[in-house]
C-alpha positions as CSV (number, residue, x, y, z in Angstrom):
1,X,21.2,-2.6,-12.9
2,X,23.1,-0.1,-10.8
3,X,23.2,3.1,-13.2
4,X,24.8,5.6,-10.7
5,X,25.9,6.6,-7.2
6,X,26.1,10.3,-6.4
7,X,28.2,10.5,-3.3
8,X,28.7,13.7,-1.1
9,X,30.7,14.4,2.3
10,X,30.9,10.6,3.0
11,X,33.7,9.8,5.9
12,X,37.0,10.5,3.0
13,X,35.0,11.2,0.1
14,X,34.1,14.9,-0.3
15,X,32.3,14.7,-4.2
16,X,32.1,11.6,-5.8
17,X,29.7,11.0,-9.6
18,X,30.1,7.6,-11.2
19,X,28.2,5.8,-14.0
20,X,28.0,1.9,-14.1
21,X,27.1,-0.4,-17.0
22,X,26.2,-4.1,-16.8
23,X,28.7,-7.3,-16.6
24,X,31.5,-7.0,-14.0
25,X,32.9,-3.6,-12.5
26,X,36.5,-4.4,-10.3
27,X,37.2,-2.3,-7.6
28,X,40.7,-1.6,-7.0
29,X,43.2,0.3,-5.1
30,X,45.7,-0.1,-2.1
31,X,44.2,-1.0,1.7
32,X,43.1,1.8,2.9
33,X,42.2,4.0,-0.1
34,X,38.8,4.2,0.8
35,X,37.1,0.5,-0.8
36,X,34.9,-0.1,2.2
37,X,34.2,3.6,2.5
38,X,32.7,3.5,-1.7
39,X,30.7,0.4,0.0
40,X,29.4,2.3,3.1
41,X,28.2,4.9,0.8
42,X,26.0,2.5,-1.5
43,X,24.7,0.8,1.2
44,X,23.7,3.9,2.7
45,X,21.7,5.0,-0.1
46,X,19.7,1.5,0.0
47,X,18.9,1.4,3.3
48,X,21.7,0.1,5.0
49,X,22.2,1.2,9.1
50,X,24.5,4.3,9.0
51,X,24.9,6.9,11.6
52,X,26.7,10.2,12.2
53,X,30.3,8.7,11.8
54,X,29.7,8.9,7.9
55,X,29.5,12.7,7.8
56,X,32.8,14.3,6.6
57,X,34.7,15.7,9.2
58,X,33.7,19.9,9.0
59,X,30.9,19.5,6.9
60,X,27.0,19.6,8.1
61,X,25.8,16.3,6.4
62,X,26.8,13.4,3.8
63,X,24.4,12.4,1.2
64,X,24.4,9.6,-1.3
65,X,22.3,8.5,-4.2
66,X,22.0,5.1,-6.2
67,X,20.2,5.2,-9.0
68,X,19.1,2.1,-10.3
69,X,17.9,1.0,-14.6
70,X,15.5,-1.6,-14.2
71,X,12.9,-3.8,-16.4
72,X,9.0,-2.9,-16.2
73,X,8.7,-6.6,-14.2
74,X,11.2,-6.2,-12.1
75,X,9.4,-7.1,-8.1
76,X,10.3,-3.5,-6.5
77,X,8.1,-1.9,-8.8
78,X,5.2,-3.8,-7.1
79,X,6.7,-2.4,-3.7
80,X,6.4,0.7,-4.3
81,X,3.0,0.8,-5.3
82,X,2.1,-1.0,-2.1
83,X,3.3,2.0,-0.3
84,X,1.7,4.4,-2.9
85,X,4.9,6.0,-3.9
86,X,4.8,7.2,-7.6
87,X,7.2,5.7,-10.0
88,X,7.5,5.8,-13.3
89,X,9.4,1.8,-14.9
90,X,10.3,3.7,-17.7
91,X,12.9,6.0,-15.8
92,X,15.8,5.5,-13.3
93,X,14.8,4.4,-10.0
94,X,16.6,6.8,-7.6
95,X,17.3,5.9,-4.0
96,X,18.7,8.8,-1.5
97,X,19.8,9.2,1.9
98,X,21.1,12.5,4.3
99,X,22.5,11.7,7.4
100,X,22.9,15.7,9.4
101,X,25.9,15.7,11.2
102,X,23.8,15.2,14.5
103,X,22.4,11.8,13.2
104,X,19.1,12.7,11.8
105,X,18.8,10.6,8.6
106,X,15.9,11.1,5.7
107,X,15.1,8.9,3.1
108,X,13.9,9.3,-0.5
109,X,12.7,7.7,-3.3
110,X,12.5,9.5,-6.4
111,X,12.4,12.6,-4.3
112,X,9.4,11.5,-2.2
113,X,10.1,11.3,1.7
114,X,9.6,7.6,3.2
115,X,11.1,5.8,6.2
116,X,14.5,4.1,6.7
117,X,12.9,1.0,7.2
118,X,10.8,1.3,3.7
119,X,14.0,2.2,2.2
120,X,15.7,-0.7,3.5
121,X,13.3,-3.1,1.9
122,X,13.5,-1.8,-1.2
123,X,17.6,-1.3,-1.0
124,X,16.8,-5.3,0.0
125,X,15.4,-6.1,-3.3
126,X,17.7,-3.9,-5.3
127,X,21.4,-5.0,-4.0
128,X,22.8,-8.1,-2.4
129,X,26.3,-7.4,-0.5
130,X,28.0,-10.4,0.1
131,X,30.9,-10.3,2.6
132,X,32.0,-9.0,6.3
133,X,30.6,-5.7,5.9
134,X,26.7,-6.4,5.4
135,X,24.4,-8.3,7.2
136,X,21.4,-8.8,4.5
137,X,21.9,-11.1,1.3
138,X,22.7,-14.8,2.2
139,X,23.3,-13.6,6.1
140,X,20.2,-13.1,6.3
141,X,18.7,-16.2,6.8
142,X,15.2,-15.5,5.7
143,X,16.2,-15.1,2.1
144,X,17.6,-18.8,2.2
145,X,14.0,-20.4,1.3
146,X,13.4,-18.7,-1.4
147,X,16.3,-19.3,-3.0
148,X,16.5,-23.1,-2.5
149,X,12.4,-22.6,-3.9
150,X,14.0,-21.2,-7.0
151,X,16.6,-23.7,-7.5
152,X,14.5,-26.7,-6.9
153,X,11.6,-25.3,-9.7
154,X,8.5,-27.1,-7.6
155,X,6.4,-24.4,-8.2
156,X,3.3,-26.7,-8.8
157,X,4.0,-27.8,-4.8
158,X,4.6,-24.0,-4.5
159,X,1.1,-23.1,-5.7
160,X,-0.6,-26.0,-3.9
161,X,0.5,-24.8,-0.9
162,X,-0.6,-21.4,-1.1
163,X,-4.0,-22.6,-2.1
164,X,-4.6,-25.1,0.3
165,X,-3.1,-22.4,3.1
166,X,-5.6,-19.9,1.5
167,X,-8.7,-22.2,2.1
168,X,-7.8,-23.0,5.1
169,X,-7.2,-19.8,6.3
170,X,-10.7,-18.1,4.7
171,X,-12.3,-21.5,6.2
172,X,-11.4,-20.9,9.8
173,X,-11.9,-16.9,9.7
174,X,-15.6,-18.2,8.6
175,X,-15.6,-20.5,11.6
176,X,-14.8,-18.0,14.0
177,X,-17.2,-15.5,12.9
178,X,-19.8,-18.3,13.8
179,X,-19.0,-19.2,16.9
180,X,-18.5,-15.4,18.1
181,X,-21.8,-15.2,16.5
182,X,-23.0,-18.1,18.9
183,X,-21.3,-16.6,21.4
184,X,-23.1,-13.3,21.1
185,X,-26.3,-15.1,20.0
186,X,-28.5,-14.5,23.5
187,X,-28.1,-10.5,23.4
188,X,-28.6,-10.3,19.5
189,X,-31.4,-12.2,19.0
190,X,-33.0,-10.5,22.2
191,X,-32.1,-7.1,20.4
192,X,-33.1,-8.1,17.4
193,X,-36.4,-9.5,18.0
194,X,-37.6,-6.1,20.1
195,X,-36.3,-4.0,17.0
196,X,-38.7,-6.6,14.9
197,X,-41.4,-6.2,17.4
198,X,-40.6,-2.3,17.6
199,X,-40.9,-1.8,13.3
200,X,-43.9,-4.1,13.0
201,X,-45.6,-1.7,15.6
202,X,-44.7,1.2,13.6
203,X,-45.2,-0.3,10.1
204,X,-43.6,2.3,8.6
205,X,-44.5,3.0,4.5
206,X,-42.7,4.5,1.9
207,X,-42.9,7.7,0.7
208,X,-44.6,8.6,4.7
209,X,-41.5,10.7,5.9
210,X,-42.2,13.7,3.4
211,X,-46.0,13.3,3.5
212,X,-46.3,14.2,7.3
213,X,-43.9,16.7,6.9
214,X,-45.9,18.3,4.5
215,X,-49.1,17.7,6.3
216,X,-47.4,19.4,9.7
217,X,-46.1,22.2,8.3
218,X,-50.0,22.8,6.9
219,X,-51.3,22.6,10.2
220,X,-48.7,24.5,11.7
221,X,-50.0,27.3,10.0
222,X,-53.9,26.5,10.1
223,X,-55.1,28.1,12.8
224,X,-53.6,31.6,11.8
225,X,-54.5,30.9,8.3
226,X,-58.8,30.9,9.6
227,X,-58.2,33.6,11.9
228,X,-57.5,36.0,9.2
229,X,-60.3,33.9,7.2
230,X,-62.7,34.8,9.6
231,X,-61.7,38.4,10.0
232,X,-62.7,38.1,6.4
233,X,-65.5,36.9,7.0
234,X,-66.7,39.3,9.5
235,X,-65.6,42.0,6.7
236,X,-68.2,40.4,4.4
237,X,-70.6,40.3,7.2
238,X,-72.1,36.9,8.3
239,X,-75.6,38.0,8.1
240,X,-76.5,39.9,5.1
241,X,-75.9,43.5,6.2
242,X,-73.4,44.0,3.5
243,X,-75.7,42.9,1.0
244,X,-78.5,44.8,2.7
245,X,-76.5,48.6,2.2
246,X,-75.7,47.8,-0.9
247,X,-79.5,47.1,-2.4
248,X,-80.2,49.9,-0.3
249,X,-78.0,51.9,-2.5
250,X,-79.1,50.0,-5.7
251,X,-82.9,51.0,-4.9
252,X,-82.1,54.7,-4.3
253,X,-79.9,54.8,-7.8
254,X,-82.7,53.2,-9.4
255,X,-85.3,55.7,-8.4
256,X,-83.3,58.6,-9.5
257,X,-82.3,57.0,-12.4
258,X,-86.0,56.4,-13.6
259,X,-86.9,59.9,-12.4
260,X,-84.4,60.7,-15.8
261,X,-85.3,58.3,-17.9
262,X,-86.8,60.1,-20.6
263,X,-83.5,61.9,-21.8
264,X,-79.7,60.7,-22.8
265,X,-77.8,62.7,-20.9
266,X,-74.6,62.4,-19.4
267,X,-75.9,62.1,-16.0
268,X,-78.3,59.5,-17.1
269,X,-75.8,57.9,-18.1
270,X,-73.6,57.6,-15.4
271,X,-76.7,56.4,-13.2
272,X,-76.7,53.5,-15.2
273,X,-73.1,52.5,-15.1
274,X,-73.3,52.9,-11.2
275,X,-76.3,51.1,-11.1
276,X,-74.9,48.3,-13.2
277,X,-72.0,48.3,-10.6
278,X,-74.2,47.5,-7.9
279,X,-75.7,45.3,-9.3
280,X,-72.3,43.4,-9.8
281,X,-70.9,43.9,-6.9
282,X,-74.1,42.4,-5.2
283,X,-73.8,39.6,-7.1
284,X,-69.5,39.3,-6.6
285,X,-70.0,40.1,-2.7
286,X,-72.1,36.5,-2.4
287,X,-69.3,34.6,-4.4
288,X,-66.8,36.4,-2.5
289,X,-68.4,35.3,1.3
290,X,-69.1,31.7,-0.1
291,X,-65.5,31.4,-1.5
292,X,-64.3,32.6,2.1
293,X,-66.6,30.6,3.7
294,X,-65.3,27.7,1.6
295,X,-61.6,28.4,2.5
296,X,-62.4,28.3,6.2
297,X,-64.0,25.3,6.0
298,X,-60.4,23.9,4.4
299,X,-58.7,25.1,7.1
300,X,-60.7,24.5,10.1
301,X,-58.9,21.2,10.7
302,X,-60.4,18.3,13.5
303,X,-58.7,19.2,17.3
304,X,-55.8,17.3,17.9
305,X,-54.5,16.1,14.1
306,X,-51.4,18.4,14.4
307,X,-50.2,16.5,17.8
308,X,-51.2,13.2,16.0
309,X,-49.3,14.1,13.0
310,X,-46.2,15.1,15.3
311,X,-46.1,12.4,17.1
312,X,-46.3,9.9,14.5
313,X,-43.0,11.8,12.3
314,X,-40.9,12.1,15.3
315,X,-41.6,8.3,16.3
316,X,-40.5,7.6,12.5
317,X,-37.6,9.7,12.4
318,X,-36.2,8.6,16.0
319,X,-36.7,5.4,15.1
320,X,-34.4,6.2,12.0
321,X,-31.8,7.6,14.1
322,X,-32.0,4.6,16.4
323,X,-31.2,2.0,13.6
324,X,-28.9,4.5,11.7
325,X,-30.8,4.4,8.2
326,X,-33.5,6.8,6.5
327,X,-37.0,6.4,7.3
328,X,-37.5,5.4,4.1
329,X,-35.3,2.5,4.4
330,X,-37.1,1.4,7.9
331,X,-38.7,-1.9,5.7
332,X,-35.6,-2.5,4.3
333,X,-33.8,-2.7,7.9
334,X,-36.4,-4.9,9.2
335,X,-35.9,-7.2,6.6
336,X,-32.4,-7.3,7.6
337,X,-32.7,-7.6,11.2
338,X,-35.4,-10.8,10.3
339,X,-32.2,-12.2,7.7
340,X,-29.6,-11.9,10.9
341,X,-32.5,-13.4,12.9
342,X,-33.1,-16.5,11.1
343,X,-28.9,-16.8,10.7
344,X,-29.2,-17.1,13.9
345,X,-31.5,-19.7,14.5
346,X,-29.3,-21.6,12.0
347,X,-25.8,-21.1,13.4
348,X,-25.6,-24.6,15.0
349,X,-25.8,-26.3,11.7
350,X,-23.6,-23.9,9.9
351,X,-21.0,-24.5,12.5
352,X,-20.9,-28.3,11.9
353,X,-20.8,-27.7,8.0
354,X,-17.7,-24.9,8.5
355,X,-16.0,-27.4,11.1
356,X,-16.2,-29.9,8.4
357,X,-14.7,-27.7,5.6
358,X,-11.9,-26.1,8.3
359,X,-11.0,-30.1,9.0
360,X,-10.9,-31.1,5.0
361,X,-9.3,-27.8,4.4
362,X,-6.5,-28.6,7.1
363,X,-6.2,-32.1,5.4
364,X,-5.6,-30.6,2.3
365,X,-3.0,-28.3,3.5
366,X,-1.1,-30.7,5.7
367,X,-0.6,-33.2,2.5
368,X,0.6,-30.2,0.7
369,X,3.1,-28.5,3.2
370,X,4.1,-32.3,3.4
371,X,4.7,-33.0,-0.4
372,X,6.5,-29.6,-0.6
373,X,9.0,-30.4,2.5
374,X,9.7,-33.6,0.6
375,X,10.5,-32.1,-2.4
376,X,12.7,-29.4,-0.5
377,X,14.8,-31.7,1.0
378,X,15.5,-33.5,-2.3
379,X,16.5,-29.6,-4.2
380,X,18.7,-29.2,-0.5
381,X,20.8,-32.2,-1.3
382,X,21.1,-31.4,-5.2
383,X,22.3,-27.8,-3.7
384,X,24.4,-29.1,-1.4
385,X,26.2,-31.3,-4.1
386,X,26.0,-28.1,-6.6
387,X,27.9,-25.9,-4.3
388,X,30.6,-28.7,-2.7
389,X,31.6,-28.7,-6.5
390,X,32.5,-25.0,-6.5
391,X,34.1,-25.0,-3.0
392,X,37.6,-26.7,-4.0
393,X,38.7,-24.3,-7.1
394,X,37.9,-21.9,-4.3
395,X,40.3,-23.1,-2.2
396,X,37.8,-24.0,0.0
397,X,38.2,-28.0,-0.1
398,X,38.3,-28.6,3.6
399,X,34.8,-27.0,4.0
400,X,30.8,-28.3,4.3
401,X,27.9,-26.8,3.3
402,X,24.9,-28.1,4.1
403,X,21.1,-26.9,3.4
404,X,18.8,-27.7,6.6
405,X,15.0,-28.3,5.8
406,X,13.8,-27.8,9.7
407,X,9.9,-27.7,11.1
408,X,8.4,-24.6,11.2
409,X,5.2,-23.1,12.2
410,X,2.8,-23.3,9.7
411,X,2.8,-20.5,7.1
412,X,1.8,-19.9,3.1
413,X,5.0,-21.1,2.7
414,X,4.8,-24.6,4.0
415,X,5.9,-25.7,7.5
416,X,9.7,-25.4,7.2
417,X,12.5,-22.9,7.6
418,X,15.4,-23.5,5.6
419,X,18.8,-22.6,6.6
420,X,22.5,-22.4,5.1
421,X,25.3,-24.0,7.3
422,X,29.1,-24.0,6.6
423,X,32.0,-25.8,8.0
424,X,35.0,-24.3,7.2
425,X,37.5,-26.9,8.7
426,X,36.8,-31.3,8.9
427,X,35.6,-31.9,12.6
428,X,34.2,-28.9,12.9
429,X,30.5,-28.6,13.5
430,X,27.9,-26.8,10.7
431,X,26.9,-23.5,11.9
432,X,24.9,-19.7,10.3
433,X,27.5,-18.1,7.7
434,X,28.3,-15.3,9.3
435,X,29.4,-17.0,12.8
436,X,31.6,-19.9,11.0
437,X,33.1,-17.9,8.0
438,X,35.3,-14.9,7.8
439,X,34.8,-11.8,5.7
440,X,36.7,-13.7,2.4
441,X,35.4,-17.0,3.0
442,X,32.0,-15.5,3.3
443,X,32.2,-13.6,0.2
444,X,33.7,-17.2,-1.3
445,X,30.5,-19.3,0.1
446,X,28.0,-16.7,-1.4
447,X,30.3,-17.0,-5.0
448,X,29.5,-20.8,-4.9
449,X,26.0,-20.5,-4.0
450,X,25.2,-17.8,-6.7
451,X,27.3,-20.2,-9.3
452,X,25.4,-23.4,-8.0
453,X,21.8,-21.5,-8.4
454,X,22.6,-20.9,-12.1
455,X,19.6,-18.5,-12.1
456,X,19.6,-14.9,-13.2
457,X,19.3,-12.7,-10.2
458,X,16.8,-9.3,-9.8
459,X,19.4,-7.9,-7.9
460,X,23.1,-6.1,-8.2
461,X,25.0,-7.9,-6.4
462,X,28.5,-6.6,-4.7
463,X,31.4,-9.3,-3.5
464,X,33.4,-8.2,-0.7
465,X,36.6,-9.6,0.6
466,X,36.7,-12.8,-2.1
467,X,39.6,-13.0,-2.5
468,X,40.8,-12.6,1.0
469,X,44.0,-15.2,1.6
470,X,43.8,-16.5,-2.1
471,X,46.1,-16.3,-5.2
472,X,47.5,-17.5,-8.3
473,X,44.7,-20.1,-9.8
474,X,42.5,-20.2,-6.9
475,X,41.8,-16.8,-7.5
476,X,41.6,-17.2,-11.5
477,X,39.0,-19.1,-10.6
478,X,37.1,-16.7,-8.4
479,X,37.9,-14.6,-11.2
480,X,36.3,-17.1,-13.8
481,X,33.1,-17.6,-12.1
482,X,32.3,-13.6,-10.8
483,X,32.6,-13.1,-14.7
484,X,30.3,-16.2,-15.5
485,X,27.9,-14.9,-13.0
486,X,28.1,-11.4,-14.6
487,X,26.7,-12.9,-17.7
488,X,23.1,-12.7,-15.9
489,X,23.4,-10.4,-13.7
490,X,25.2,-7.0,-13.0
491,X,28.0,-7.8,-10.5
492,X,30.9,-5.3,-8.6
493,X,33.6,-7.2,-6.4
494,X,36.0,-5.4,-4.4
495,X,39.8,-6.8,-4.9
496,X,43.0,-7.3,-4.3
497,X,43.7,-9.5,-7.2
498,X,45.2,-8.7,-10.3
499,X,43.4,-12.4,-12.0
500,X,39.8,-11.2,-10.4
501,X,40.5,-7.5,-11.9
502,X,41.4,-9.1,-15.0
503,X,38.1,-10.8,-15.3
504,X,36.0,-7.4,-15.1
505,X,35.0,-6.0,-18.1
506,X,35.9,-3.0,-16.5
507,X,37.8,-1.4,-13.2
508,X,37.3,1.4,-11.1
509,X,40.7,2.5,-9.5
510,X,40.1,3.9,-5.5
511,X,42.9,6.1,-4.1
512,X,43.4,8.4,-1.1
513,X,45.0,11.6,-1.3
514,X,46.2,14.3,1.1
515,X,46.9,17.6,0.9
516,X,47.9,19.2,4.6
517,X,45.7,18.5,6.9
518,X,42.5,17.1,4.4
519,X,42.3,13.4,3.3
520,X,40.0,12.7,0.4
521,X,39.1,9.5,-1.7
522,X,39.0,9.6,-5.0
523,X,37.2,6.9,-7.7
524,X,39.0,6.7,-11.4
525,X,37.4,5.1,-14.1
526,X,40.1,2.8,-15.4
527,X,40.2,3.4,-19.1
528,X,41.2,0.0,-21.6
529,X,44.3,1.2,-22.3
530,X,45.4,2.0,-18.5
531,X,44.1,-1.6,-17.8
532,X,47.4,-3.2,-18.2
533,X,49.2,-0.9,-16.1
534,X,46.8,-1.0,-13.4
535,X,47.0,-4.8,-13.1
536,X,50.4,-4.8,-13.9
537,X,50.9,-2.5,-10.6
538,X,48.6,-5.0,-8.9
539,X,51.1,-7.5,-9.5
540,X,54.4,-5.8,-9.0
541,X,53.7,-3.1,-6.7
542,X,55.1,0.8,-7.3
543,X,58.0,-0.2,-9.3
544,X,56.1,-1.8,-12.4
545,X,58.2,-3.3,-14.8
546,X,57.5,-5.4,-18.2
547,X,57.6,-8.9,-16.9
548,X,54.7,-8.0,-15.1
549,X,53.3,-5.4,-18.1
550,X,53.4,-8.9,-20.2
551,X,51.7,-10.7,-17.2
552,X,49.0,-8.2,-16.8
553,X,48.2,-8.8,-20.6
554,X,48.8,-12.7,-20.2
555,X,45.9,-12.3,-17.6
556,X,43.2,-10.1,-19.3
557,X,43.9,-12.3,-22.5
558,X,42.5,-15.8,-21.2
């Protein structure tokens, strides 16, 4: 339900903070106090076209804001998270709009920027106005089929219909992906069977990307890594001459070592240790030239290998780059280009089978759209004879309405439109609501169509202009039925009448006020016990007296 509307700098109204509760809220006040004006502002704040000509007179911009308390299943939830706005079901919904004096306008939902046109559709959801001064609700005549779907309760035609347009849909997307694949058959199986030929020649293997790298890198750094070897070796001496100086120097420790021989001394005993370290060293000089030697013959690597290896990782990797995967996943892509090859070879047949299923698929959905056009027409007539019943206590007697099932392109919904069409006067012929009726018997027609629907409504809805031209019991019964539809829904009529204002549970008095040269609207809350002199004025005018005090209380009795 409508919770709130903020309203700020709107055409006459300079501050304006109402609350709302369910059942039916009656708009009052004398023509020109500023009725249409509350309208322009709520419709602004859902979405409705505004411009520049709202802004107060002096002031920079006009603002309003509806908030709005609604059920966790409510459809608009589901909106928003299709356009990824953050919402919370468990808090007001708020919806607000700035129009700058210049005609710049921004849109918000719960304080998050969106488009007009977003907030339109979800204004569309939230609020039905019903009368001259807005075009969506039953004017709009795309809303018309899914209301005569709700009153006719085919839903198992419904849902067959969206199947059968589902398969047939998914059916012919598969089609056409064959035959573009046929189409583009010649240049993809010529590419694919060189990219086949192209792998197969390579035969690449796993693991081989990081194993030539390795191996490159090596010999990369071989041939400095033997020229220092062999430096090393040259150190060590290739032909024995190191070896040769140092037994030289063993043999001539040795002889002066057994020249002292006979004593302990300390110089005896420093021949030995050096003799013993000659000794060793001879011995470690042979391992150390054989272990060089050795490591040489590691490195000294065949003439040639390091282009091989090259070439063979760049032809890898290029090939990688070509077909947009890792080397490593070379087999894998070859396997795929041999799948796409042999889907090729059968894309004749698969045509045939998926021409088939398209054909039995458009079968399927033709018997559907047809039982659900039959079974529209039959809900259209017990509409037609639903609403005709409301139309005379409406004063509305002389007038027609009739529900048109027409063709229509095909569509999830079926193959129809459906449209509303009114006569107001006999002889005249059926036309679109808002070019036959006027503002009242517009509001009137939408009254009988909500009443014939029986069916409990998502959104607020707002009556405009009902009573327009009508009194006494014809509007007792407008009355009468805004208050039975209030029972399921949350409904606000703007009136004239003192019977409909007597059938609100509650009324919101609209007055205009000027002091010098500033005009401002103002909303009052009408509280139970100024009820009866409200209505009472609405029937007698500025001199109220208590024939009509006793008729005011006559009226919000029944």
């Amino acid at each position: 339900m409508l919770s709130g509307l903020s309203v700020r700098n709107v055409v006459l109204i300079e501050s304006l903070d109402l609350t709302f509760s369910r059942g039916l809220s009656a708009l009052t006040g004398e023509t020109g106090a500023g009725k249409s004006i509350l309208l322009d502002a709520l419709g602004m704040a859902a979405g409705a076209r505004s411009d520049r000509g709202l802004v107060r007179a002096g002031t920079e911009k006009a603002s309003t804001t509806a908030s709005f308390s609604l059920h966790s299943g409510h459809p608009v939830w589901m909106m928003l998270a299709e356009q990824d706005l953050d919402s919370d079901a468990t808090e007001d919904l708020r919806l607000r709009r700035v129009i700058s004096a210049d005609g710049r306008s921004k849109a918000y939902v719960n304080d998050q920027p969106i488009g007009v046109k977003v907030l339109s559709a979800i204004g569309s959801i939230l609020l039905e106005v019903h009368g001259q001064h807005d075009g969506r609700g039953l004017l709009d005549p795309n809303t018309h089929i899914g209301m005569l779907d709700n009153f006719g309760g085919y839903d198992a035609e419904l849902a067959a219909v969206r199947d059968a347009y589902r398969d047939r849909r998914e059916t012919q997307k598969a089609l056409d992906a064959l035959l573009d694949r046929q189409a583009k058959a010649g240049e993809d199986r010529e590419f694919l069977e060189l990219a086949i030929a192209e792998l197969d020649r390579l035969d690449p293997r796993a693991g081989e990307d990081e194993t030539l790298a390795q191996e490159r890198r090596f010999l990369q750094g071989a041939e400095g890594a033997l020229s220092e070897l062999t430096a090393a070796q040259d150190t060590l001496g290739e032909g024995g001459e190191f070896e040769e100086r140092l037994t030289r120097a063993l043999t001539g420790i040795e002889r002066i070592r057994d020249k002292f021989s006979d004593g302990d001394s300390k110089a005896t005993r420093a021949l030995q240790a050096a003799a013993e370290s000659l000794e060793r060293a001879l011995l470690e000089t042979n391992d150390a030239r054989e272990a060089v030697s050795h490591a040489a013959d590691a490195f000294d690597v065949e003439p040639g290998k390091l282009e091989r290896v090259e070439e063979r990782l760049f032809s890898l990797r290029a090939a990688a780059r070509k077909y947009g995967v890792g080397i490593d996943d070379l087999l894998a892509k070859r396997a795929e280009f041999a799948g796409e090859l042999d889907a090729i070879e059968t894309v004749e047949a698969d045509i045939g089978a998926t021409v088939k299923r398209r054909d039995a698929a458009k079968v399927a959905y033709d018997a559907a759209a047809q039982s659900l056009k039959k079974a529209r027409k039959r809900a259209a007539q017990q509409l037609d004879q639903a609403v005709m019943t409301e139309l005379p206590p409406l004063k509305m007697e002389r007038a027609r309405f009739v529900t048109d099932v027409l063709d229509a392109p095909e569509s999830v919904f079926g193959v129809d439109q459906v449209r509303f069409t009114v006569s107001t006067n006999p002889g005249t012929p059926l036309g679109p609501l808002d070019k036959i009726a006027s503002g009242g018997e517009m509001a009137r027609f939408a009254l009988a169509i909500k009443v014939a629907l029986a069916a409990k409504t998502e959104s607020v809805m707002v009556f405009d202009e009902v009573d327009q031209g009508v009194g006494g019991a014809v509007a007792t019964a407008v009355g009468r039925r805004l208050a039975k539809l209030s029972e399921t829904a949350q409904v606000f009529v703007v009136t004239h009448s003192p019977q409909v204002a007597a059938s609100a549970d509650r009324q919101f008095r609209i007055e205009k006020t000027s002091t010098g040269t500033t005009t401002t609207t103002h909303v009052h809350a009408v509280s139970e016990t100024e009820r009866e002199e409200e209505i009472a004025r609405m029937l007698a005018g500025d001199r109220i007296t208590d024939e009509a005090r006793a008729a005011a209380r006559q009226l919000m009795a029944r």
